[in-house]
C-alpha positions in Angstrom: 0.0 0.0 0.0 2.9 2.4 0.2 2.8 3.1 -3.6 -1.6 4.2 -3.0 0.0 6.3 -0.3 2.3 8.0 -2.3 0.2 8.7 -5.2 -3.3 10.3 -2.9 -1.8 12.7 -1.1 -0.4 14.6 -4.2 -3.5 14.3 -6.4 -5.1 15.1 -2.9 -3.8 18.5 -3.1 -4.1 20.0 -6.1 -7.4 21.3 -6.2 -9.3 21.8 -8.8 -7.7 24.7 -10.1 -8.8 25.0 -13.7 -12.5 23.8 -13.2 -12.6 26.8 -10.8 -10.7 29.8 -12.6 -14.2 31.2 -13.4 -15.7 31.5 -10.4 -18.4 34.0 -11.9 -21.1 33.5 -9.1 -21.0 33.6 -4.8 -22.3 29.9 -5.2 -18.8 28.7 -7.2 -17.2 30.9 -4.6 -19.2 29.2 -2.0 -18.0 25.6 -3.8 -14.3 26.6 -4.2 -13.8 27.3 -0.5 -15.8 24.1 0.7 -13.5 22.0 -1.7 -10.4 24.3 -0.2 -12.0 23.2 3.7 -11.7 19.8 2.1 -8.1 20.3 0.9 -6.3 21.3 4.3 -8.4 19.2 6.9 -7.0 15.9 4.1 -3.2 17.7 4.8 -4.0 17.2 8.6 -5.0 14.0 8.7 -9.0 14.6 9.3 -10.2 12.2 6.7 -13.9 12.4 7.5 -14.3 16.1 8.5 -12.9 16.1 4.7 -14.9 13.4 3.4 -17.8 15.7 4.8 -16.4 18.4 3.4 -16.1 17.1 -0.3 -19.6 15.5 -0.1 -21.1 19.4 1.0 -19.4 20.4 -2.3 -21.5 17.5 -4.3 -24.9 18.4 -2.7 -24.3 22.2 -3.8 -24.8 21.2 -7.0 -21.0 21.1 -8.2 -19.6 18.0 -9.9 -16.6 16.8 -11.3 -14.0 14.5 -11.5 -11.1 16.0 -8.9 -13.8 16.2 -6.1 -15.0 12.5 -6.4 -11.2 11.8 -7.0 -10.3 13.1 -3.8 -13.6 12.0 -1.7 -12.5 8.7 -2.7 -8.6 9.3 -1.6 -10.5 10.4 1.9 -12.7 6.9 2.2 -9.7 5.2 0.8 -7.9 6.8 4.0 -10.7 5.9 6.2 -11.0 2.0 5.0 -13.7 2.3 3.6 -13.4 0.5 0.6 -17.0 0.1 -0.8 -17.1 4.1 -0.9 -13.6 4.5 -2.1 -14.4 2.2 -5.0 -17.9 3.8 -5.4 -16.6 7.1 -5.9 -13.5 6.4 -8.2 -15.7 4.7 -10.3 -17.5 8.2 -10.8 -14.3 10.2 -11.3 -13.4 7.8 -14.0 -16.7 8.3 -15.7 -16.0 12.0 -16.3 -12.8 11.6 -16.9 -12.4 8.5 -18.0 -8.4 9.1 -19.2 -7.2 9.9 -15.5 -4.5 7.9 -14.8 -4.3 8.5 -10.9 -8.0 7.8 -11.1 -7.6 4.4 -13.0 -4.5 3.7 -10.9 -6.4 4.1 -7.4 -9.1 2.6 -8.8 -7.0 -0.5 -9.2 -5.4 -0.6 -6.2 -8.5 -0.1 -4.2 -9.7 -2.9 -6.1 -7.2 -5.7 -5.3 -8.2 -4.7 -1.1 -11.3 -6.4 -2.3 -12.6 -9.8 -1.5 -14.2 -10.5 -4.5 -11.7 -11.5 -7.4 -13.5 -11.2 -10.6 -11.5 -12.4 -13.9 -13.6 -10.5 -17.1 -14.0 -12.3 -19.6 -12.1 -11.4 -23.0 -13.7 -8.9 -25.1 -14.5 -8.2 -29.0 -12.0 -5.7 -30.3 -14.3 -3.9 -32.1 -15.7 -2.8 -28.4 -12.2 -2.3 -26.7 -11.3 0.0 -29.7 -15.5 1.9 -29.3 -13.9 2.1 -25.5 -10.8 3.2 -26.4 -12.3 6.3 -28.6 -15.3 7.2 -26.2 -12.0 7.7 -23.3 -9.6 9.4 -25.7 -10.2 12.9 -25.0 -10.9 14.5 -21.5 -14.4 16.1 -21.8 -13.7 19.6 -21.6 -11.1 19.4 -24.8 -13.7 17.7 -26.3 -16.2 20.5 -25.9 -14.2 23.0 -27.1 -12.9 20.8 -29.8 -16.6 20.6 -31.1 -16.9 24.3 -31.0 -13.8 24.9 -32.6 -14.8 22.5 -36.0 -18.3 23.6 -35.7 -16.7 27.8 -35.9 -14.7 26.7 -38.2 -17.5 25.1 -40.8 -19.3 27.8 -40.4 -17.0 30.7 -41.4 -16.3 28.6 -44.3 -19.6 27.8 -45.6 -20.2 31.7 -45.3 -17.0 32.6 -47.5 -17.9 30.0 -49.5 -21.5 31.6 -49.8 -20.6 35.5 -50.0 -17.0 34.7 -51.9 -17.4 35.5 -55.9 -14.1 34.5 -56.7 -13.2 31.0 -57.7 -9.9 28.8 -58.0 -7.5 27.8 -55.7 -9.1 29.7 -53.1 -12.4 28.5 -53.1 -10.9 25.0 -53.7 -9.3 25.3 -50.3 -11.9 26.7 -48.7 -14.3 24.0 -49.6 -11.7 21.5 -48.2 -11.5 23.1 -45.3 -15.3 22.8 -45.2 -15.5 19.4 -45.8 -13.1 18.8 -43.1 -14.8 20.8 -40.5 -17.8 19.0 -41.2 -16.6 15.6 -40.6 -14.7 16.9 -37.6 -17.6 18.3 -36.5 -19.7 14.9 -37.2 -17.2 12.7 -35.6 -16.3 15.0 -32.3 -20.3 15.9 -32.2 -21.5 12.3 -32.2 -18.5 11.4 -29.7 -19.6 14.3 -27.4 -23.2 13.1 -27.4 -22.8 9.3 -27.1 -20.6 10.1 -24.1 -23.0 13.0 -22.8 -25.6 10.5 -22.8 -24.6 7.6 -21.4 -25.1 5.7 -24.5 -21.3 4.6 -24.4 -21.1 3.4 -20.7 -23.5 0.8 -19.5 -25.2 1.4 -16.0 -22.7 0.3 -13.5 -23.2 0.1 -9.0 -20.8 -1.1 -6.0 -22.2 -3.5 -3.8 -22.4 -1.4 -0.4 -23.4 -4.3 2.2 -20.5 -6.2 3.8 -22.0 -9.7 1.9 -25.0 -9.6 -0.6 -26.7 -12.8 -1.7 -27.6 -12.8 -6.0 -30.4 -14.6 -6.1 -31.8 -16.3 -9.5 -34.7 -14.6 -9.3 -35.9 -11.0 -7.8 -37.3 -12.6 -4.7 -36.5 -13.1 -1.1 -38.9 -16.4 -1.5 -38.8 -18.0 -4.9 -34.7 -17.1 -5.8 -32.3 -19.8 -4.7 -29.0 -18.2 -3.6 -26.3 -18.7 -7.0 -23.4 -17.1 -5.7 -22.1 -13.9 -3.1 -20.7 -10.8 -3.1 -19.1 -8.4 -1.0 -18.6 -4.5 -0.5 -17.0 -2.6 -3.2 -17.5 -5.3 -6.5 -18.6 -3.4 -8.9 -21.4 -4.5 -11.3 -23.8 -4.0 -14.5 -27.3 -3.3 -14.0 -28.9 -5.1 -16.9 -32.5 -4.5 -15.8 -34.6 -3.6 -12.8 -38.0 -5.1 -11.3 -39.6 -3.3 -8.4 -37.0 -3.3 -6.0 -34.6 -5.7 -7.8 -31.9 -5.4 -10.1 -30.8 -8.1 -12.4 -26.8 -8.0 -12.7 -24.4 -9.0 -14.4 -20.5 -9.7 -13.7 -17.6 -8.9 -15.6 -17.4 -13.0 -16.0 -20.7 -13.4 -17.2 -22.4 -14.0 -13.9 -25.7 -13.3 -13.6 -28.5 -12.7 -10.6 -30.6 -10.6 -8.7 -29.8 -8.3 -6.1 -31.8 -5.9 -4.1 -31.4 -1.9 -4.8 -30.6 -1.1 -1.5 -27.4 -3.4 -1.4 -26.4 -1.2 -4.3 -25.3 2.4 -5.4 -25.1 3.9 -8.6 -22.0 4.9 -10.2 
């Protein structure tokens, strides 16, 4: 554990400096110095007055990758591994090319009782996965807005210009190619903005859950347990159930409230 130790405490404090260089509004204020509270009481060792402290900066409506990185780092701190897990987990889904993030995620996962060995995977997916993690969201924004300014100032030259010839040529290249930058980077901005590229995931909260093979108490027969912090896919949900599915093709029933979604 001494290399998890090395690596939190220096993600730990750098703050979230660039996500809060605009702070336009008392509320960001408000945010910036609740994640700063969070910060220094991390430096002195108060992991759950900082815990609190990150969490306060969640429920004001603020979101983002650093401040579920380091709310993990603080129930990493604290042993709790279920939460630690829970919250890396939603770091890595905004910013899915995070290497501390992915690296604490995977040393937080070996603490775990549960050893799960995924099964392999189609290329073709791994390479979709690959893409959809690529570029950090906000380059990806203003990568979109960049080819879509760009297509647009072209298509008006194009539209007011007179002239023909090499100029026009180039301009309708450039044209083209903002347009299928635009397309690409577009449909990779919504695809990820909407979920559609990541299945619904949740950590197992309860010290030992029983899957059952069906979504009741009475009629399921126990086909296998888990513990806290395995994470798994929500395929589908009746009433209070939710049928999931492991990384090795497992499949059961578990209750909701054992869970929490990523």
């Amino acid at each position: 554990m001494k290399r998890a130790a090395a690596r939190i405490p220096a993600r730990a404090l750098i703050a979230v400096g660039a996500l809060f260089l605009p702070v336009l509004s008392a509320p960001l204020s408000a945010q910036r110095a609740l994640f700063d509270e969070g910060n220094r009481l991390y430096q002195e060792g108060d992991f759950s007055a900082a815990a609190g402290s990150y969490r306060a900066v969640l429920e004001g409506g603020f979101e983002s990758a650093e401040v579920y990185y380091n709310l993990g780092n603080a129930h990493f701190r604290l042993g709790d591994v279920a939460q630690a897990v829970l919250n890396y987990e939603r770091a890595a889904r905004l910013d899915p090319a995070n290497e501390d993030v992915q690296a604490n995620l995977v040393l937080v996962t070996q603490m775990l009782q549960d050893r799960i060995e995924p099964l392999p995977r189609f290329w073709v997916l791994s390479v979709f996965e690959w893409w959809m993690a690529l570029v950090p969201r906000e380059w990806l924004v203003g990568a979109v807005a960049v080819c879509y300014i760009v297509l647009g100032l072209t298509a008006v030259l194009l539209v007011l210009g007179r002239s023909g010839g090499r100029r026009a040529a180039a301009l309708r290249r450039l044209a083209y190619a903002g347009a299928v930058a635009t397309l690409v980077l577009g449909g990779t901005l919504l695809v990820r903005e909407a979920g559609w590229a990541v299945p619904e995931q949740a950590v197992v909260m309860a010290a030992e859950a029983r899957v059952l093979s069906a979504p009741s108490e009475e009629g399921g027969l126990t086909v296998f347990t888990l513990h806290e912090g395995t994470t798994v896919r929500i395929d589908r949900r009746a009433g209070e159930w939710a049928e999931i599915v492991l990384a090795d093709g497992k499949v059961g029933w578990l209750p909701l409230a054992v869970l929490e979604v990523v």
